[in-house]
PATI-41000 format. One record per residue (C-alpha): residue in three letters; z, y, x. Coordinates in Angstrom, 2 decimals. Each point is the difference from the previous one (the first is absolute). Layout:
- ALA;Z;Y;X
...
//
This chain:
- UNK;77.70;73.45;186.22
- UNK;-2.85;2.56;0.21
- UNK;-1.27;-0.36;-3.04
- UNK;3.92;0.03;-1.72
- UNK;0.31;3.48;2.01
- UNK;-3.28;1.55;-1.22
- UNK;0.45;-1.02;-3.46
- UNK;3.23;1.61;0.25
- UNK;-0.45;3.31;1.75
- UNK;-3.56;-0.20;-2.25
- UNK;-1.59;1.49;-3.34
- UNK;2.45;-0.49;-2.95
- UNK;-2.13;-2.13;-2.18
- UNK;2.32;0.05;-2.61
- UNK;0.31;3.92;-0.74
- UNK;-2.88;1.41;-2.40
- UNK;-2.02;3.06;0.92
- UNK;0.25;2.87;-1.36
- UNK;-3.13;-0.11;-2.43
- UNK;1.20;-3.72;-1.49
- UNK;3.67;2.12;-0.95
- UNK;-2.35;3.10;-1.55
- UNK;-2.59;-2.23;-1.77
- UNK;2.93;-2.03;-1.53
- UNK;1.55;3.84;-1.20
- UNK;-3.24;0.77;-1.06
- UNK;0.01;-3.66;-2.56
- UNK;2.82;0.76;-0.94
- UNK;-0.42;3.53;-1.06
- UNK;-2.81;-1.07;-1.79
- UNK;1.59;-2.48;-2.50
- UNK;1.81;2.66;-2.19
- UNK;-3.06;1.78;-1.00
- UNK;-1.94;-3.00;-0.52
- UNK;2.87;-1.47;-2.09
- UNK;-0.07;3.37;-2.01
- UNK;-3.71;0.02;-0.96
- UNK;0.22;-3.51;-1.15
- UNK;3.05;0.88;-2.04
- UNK;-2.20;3.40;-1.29
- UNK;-2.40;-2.16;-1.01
- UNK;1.39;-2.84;-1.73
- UNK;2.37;2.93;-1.98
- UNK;-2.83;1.21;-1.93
- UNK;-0.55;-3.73;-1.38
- UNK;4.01;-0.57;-0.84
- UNK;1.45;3.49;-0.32
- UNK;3.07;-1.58;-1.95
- UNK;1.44;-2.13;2.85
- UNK;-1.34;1.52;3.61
- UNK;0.28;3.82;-0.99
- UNK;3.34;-0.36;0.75
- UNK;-0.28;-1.73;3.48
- UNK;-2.72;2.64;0.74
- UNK;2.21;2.73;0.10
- UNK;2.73;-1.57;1.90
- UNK;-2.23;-1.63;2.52
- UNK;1.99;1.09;2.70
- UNK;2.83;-1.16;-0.81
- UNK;-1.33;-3.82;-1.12
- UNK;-2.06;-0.34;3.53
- UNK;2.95;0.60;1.83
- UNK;1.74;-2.83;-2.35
- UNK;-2.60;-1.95;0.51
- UNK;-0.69;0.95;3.73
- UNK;3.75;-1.03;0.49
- UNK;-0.30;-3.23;-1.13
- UNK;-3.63;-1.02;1.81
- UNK;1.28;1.36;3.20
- UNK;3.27;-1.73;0.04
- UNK;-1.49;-3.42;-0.52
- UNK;-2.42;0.68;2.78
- UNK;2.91;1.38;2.55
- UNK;2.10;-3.08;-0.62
- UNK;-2.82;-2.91;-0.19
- UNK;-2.48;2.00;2.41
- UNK;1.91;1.97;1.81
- UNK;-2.13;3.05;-0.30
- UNK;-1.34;2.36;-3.06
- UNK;-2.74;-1.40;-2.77
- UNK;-3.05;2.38;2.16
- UNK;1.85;-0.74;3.18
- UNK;-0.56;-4.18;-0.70
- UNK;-3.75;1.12;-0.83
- UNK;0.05;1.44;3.55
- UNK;1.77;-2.85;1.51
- UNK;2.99;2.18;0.98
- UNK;3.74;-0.35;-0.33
- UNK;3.52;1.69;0.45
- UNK;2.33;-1.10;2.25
- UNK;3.39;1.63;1.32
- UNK;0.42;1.50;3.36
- UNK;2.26;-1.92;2.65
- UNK;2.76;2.27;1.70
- UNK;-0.43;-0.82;3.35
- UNK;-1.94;1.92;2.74
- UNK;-3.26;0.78;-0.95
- UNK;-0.11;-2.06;-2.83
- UNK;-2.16;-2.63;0.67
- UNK;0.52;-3.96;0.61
- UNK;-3.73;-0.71;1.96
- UNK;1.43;-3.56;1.57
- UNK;2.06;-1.15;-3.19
- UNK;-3.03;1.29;-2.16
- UNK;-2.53;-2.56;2.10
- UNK;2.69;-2.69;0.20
- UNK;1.43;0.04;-3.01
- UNK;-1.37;2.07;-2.74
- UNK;1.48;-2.10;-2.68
- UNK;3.54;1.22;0.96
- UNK;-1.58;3.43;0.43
- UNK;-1.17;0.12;-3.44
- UNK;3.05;-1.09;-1.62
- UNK;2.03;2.53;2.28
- UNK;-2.24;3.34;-0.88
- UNK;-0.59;-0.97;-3.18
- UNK;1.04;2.26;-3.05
- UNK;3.17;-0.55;-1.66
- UNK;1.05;0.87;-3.56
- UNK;0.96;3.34;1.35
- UNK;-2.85;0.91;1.68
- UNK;-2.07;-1.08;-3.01
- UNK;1.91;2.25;-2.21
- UNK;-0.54;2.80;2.59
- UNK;-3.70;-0.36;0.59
- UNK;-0.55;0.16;-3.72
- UNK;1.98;2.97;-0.30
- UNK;-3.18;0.93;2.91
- UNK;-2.79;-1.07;-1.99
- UNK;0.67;0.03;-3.52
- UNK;2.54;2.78;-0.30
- UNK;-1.22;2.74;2.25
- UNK;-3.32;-0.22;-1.19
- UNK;0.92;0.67;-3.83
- UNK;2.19;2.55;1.18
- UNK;-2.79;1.75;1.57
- UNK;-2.59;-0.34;-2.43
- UNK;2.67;1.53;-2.58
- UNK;0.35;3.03;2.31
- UNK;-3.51;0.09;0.21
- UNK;-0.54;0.06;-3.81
- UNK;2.85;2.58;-0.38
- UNK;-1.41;2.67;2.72
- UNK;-3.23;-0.29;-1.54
- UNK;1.23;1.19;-3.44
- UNK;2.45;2.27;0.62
- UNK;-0.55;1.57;3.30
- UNK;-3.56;-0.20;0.57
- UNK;-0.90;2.67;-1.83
- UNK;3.05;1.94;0.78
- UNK;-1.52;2.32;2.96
- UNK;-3.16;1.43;-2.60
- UNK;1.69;0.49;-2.79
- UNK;3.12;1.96;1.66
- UNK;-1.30;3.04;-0.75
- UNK;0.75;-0.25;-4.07
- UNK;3.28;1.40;-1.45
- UNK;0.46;-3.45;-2.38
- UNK;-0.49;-2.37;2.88
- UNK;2.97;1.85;2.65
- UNK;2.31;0.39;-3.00
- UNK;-0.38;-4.07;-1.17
- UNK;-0.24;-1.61;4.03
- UNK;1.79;2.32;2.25
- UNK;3.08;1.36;-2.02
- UNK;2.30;-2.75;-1.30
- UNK;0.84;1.34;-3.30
- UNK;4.04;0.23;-0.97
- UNK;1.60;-2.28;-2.24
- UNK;-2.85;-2.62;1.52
- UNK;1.30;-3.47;-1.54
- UNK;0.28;-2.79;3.02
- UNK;-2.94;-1.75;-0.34
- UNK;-1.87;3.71;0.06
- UNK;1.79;0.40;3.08
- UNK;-1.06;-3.21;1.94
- UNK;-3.77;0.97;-0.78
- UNK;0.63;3.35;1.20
- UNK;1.29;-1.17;3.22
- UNK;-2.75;-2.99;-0.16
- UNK;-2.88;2.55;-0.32
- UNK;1.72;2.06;2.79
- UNK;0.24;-2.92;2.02
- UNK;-3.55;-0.57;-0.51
- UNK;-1.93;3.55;1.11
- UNK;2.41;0.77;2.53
- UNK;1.21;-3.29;1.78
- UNK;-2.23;-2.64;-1.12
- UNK;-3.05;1.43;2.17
- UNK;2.22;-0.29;2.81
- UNK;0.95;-3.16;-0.43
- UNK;-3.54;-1.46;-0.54
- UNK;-1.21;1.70;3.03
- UNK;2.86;-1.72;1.83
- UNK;-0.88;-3.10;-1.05
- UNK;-3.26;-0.14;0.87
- UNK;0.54;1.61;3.32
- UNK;2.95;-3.19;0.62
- UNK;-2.63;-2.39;-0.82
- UNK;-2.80;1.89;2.11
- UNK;2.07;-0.60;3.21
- UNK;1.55;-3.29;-0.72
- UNK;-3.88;-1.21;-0.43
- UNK;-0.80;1.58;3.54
- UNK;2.83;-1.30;1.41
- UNK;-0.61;-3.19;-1.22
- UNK;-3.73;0.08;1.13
- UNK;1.03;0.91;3.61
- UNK;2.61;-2.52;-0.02
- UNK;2.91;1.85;0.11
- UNK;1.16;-0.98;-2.87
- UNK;0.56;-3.54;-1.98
- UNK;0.21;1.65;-3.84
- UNK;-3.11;1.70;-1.09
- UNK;2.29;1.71;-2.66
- UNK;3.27;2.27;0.21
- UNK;1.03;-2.18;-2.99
- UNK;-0.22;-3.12;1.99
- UNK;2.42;1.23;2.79
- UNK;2.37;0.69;-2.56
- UNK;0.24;-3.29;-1.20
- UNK;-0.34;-1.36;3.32
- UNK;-2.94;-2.28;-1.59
- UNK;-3.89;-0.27;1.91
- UNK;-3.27;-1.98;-0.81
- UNK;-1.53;-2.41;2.00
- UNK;-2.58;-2.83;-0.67
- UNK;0.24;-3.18;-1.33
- UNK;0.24;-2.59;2.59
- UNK;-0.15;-3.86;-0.07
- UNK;3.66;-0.50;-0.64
- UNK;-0.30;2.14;-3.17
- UNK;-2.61;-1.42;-1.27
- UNK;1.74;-3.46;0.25
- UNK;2.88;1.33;-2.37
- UNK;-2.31;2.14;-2.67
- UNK;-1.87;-3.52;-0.43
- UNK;3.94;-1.90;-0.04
- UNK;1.29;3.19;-2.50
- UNK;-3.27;-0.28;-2.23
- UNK;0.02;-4.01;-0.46
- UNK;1.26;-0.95;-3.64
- UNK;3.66;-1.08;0.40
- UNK;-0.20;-4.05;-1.40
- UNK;2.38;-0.91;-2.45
- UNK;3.91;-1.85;0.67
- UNK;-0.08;-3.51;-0.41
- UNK;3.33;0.28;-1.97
- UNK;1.24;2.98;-2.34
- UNK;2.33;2.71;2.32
- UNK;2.31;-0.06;-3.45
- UNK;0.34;-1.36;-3.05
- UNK;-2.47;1.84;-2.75
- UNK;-1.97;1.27;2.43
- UNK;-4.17;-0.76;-0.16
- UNK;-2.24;0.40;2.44
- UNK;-3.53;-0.71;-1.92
- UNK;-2.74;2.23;0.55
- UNK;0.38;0.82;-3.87
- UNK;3.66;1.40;0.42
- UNK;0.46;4.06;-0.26
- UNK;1.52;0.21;3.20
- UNK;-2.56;-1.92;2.13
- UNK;-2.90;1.62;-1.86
- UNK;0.72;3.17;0.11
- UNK;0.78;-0.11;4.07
- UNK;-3.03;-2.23;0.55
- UNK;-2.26;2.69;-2.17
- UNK;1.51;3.01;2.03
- UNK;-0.36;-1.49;3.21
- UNK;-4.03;-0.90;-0.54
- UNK;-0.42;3.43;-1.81
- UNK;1.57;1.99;2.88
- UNK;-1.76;-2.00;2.36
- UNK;-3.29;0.66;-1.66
- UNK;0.31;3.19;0.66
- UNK;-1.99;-0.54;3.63
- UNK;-3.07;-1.25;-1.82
- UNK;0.26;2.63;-2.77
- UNK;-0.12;2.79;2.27
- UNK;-3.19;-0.61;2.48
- UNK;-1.68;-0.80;-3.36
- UNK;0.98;3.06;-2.29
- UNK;-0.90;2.29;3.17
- UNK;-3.26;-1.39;0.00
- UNK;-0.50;0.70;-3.73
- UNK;1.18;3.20;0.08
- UNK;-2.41;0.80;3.18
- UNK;-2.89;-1.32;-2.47
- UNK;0.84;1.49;-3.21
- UNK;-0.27;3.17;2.13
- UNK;-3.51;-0.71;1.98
- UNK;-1.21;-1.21;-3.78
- UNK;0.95;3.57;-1.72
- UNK;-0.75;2.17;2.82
- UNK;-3.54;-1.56;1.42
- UNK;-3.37;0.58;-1.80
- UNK;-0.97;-3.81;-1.21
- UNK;2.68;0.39;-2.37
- UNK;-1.57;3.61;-1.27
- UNK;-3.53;-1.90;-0.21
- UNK;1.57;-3.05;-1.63
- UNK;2.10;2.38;-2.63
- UNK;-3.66;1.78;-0.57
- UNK;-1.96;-2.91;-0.46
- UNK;2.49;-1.42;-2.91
- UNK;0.12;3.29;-1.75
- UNK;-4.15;0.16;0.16
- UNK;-0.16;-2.89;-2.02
- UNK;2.66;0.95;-2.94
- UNK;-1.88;1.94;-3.11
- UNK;3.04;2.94;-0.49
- UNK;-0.12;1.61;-3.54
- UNK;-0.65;3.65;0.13
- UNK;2.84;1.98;-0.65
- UNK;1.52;1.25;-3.09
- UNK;0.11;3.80;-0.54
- UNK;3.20;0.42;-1.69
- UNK;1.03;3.43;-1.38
- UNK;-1.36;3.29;-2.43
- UNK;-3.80;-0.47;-0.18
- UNK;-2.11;3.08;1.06
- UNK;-0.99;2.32;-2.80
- UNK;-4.00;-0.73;-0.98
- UNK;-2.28;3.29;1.02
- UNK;-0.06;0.75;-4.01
- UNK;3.22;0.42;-0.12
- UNK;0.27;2.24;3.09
- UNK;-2.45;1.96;-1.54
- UNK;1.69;0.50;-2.60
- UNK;3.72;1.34;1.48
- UNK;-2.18;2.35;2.30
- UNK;-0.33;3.74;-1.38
- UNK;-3.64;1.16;-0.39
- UNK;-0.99;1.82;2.64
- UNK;-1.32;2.75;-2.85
- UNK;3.65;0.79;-1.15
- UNK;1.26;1.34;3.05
- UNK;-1.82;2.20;2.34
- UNK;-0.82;-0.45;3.08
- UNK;1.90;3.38;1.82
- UNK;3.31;-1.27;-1.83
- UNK;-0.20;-3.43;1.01
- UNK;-0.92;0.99;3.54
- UNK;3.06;2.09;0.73
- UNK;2.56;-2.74;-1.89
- UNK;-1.72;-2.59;2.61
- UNK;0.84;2.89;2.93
- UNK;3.68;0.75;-1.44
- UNK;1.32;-3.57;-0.49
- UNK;2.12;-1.84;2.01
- UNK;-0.25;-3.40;1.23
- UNK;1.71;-2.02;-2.20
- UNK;3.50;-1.44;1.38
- UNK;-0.65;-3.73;-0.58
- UNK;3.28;-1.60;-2.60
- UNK;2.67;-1.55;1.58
- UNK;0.18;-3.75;-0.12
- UNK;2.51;-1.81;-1.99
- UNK;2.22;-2.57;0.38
- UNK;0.11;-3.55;-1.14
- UNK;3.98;0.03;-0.54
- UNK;1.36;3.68;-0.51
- UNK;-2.91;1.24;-1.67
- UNK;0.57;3.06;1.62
- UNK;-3.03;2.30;2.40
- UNK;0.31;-0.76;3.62
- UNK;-0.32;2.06;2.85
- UNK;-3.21;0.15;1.73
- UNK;-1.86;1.83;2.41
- UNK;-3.84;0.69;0.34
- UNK;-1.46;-1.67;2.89
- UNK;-0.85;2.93;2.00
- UNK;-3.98;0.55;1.02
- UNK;0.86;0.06;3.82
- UNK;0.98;-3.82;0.78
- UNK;1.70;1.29;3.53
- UNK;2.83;1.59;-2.34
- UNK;2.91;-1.72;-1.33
- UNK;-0.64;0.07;-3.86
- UNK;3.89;0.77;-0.12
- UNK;1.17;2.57;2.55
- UNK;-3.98;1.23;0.09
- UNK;0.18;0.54;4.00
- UNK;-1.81;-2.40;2.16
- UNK;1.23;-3.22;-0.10
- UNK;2.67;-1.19;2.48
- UNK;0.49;-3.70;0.53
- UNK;-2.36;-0.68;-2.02
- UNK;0.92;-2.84;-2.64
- UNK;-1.79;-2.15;-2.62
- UNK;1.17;-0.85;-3.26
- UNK;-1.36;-2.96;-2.00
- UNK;-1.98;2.11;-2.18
- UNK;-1.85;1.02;3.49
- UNK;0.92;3.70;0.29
- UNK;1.35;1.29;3.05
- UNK;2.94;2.23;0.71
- UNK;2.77;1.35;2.37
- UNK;2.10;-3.21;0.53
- UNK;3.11;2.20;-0.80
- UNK;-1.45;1.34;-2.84
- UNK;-1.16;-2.96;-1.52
- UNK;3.64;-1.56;0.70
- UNK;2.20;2.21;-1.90
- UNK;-2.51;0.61;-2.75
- UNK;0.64;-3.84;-0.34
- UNK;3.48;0.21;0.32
- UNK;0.59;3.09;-2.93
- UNK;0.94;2.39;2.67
- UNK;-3.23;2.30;0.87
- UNK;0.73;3.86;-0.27
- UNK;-3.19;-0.06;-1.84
- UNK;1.24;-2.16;-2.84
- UNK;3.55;1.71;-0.31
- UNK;-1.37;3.34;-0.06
- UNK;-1.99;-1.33;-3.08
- UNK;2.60;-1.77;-2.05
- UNK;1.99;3.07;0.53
- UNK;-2.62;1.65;-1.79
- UNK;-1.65;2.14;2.89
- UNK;-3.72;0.12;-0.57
- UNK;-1.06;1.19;3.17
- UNK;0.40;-1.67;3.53
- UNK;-0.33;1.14;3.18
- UNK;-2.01;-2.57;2.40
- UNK;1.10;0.44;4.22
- UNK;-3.21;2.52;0.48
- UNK;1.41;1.81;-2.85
- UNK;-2.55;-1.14;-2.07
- UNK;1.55;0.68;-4.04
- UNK;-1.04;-3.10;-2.32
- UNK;0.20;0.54;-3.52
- UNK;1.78;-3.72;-1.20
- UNK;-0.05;1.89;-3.98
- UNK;-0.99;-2.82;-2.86
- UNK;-2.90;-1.17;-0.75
- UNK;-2.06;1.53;-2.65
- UNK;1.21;-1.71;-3.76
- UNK;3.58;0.34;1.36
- UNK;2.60;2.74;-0.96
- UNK;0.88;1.71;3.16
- UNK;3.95;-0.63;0.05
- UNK;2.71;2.24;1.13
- UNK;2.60;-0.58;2.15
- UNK;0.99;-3.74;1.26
- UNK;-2.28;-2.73;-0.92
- UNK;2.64;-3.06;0.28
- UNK;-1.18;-2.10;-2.56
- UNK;-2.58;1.31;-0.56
- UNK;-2.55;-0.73;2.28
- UNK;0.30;-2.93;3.30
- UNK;0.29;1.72;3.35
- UNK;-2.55;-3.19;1.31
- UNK;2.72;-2.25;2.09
- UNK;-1.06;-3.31;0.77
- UNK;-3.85;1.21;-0.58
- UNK;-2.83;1.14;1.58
- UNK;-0.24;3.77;-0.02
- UNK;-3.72;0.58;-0.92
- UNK;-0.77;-3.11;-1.86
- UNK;3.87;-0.51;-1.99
- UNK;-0.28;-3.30;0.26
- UNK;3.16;-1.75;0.94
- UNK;-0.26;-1.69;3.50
- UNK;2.19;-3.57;-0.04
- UNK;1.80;0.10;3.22
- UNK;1.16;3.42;-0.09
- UNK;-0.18;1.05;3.79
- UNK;-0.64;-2.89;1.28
- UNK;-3.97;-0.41;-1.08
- UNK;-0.30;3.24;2.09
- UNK;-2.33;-0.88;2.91
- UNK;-0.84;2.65;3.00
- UNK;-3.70;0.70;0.45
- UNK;-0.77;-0.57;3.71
- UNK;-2.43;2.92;1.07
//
């Protein structure tokens, strides 16, 4: 009898701690990257056939998450990283307090059958951990593009006209971005912060015992997890046994060999779902190694050692060949023909020469450019110092909002050139003569069509960056 009351009024040894529940989180939130980079990297071998699956990867994990997890709620009786961590679900009695102590010592194979989930509960804990996860990783993805970004480049005249002013005779599906975009700068902060916070105190709460759901979403479905005990591990290894054969046929036609559609394909699901648990200790392992192997110095060495011992040609020149000295010579005026007082003062009056614009590959029209300016703390485009500084991929820097609408079409800079301005006025006040290059007839009035104002490409080199706005990347000073 003492030892019945002080197992009783005792530790719960059947209700994980706190760090089993956030290490199992943590698993979890690890297996859609992982699944991603795999994907990334087989894509580049079959284009054709996983390109597609690449870009909807969202949307075929959570197919795919569906169907692992509810073969592991019904046969487990817990997630597919919850069975790694030897944790279930169960439901939550109604009576006082909520716990059986005496029936769960006496007899816990009742007690498992009584709390354990039914097809309703199923379909509610997967709406838990397969549907509010995409949901949130689509909100995620959503703020990031279009309300990120939304707080430094509110200043420009094209960005308030195109996200805060719904324009009229909008179409519907106009309208539902609109109100989607709203939803995301001005609510969806909120509503992360909220859920964070929910989770925060349901995790202290749970940690201090208060509490018997680590998760808001948990008391909603009235669902909690606990640990395996000996009773469920006596009907995983009943569930998971291969079901023998009938002795007679149930009705006439049917088969029941191995060989028979039916049978195979339920026999090959259940061993490939069930796989799963020694699939995923071993790909986390290779994953952890592939990293060590490319980040540690042995595979540096081992890389440097095989490329010591390969004989590379030397590289082929390709392009005009250099003029020989003779004939150099030759297109260079005597020095006798022209004296030296009139060459000195041409060398004093000229001008720098404007470099010629670049041309593109498609339009064969100039491009935009500007000169990379001498000072590298100025922003080649606005020419005052540079805020936010920001790096393109041909490695200049320059005001992040600068650099952003140049990309986008929409710098003052550019428009006041296409219109056919040839001066602009930097923030200092600074004028910048943007005139042609020298072999180019200086044109008059708008240059539509005439010239490329340089969207979608770098503004000192012209070359176009794939990407658009997205290959930006802050410089961290």
């Amino acid at each position: 009898m003492e030892y019945q009351s002080s197992a009783q009024d005792g530790f719960d040894e059947l209700k994980p701690s706190l760090f089993e529940l956030l290490s199992e989180q943590q698993l979890a939130a690890l297996l859609p990257p992982s699944l991603r980079y795999l994907l990334a990297i087989a894509t580049h071998r079959h284009p054709r056939y996983l390109l597609p699956i690449l870009n909807s990867f969202d949307e075929v994990y959570a197919l795919v998450s569906f169907l692992v997890e509810r073969h592991f709620l019904r046969t487990y009786g817990g997630g597919f990283t919850e069975n790694f961590y030897g944790l279930k679900r169960e439901r939550v009695l109604r009576v006082k307090g909520g716990e059986v102590p005496r029936a769960q010592i006496g007899a816990a194979d009742a007690v498992r059958e009584t709390l354990k989930l039914r097809d309703s509960d199923v379909w509610r804990n997967l709406a838990v951990m397969v549907g509010l996860p995409w949901l949130k990783r689509k909100l995620d993805e959503g703020w990031d593009i279009h309300a990120a970004h939304a707080n430094v480049l509110q200043g420009g005249p094209s960005f308030t006209q195109d996200r805060e002013i719904l324009q009229p005779g909008a179409s519907f599906k106009e309208r539902i971005m609109f109100y989607y975009k709203w939803f995301l700068r001005k609510v969806y902060p909120s509503v992360s912060a909220a859920y964070y916070f929910a989770l925060l105190a349901w995790n202290l709460a749970y940690l201090f015992d208060g509490s018997k759901y680590h998760s808001p979403f948990l008391w909603l479905i009235g669902s909690r997890i606990r640990r395996l005990n000996a009773a469920d591990h006596r009907a995983i290894e009943l569930a998971t046994q291969p079901k023998a054969a009938p002795s007679r046929p149930g009705r006439p036609g049917q088969q029941n060999s191995i060989f028979h559609p039916r049978v195979l394909a339920q026999t090959v699901s259940n061993r490939a779902l069930s796989s799963l648990r020694i699939l995923l200790p071993t790909s986390i392992f290779a994953l952890k190694f592939l990293e060590w192997w490319h980040a540690s110095d042995f595979a540096r060495q081992l890389s440097r050692q095989t490329a010591a011992e390969l004989e590379l040609p030397p590289p082929v020149i390709t392009g005009l060949p250099k003029p020989k000295p003779q004939e150099q010579a030759q297109r260079q005026p005597s020095p006798s023909k022209t004296s030296p007082t009139k060459s000195a003062l041409k060398d004093k009056s000229a001008a720098p020469a404007k470099p010629s614009p670049p041309i593109s590959a498609t339009t064969f029209l100039p491009i935009l450019t500007v000169p990379a300016p001498a000072n590298t703390s100025l922003c080649p485009i606005c020419l005052s110092p540079v805020e936010n500084p920001t790096a393109s991929p041909s490695g200049f820097v320059y005001c992040y909002v600068c650099i952003h609408r140049w990309v986008d079409g929409a710098h003052e800079r550019q428009a006041a050139f296409m219109e056919g301005n040839r001066l602009f006025v930097g923030d200092d006040g600074t004028e910048v003569d943007d005139g042609v290059g020298p072999g180019w007839a200086e044109e008059e009035g708008s240059r539509e069509g005439k010239w490329e104002d340089g969207k979608g490409r770098d503004a000192v080199t012209g070359r176009r960056i794939l990407g658009g706005t997205e290959a930006l990347r802050r410089v961290l000073v």
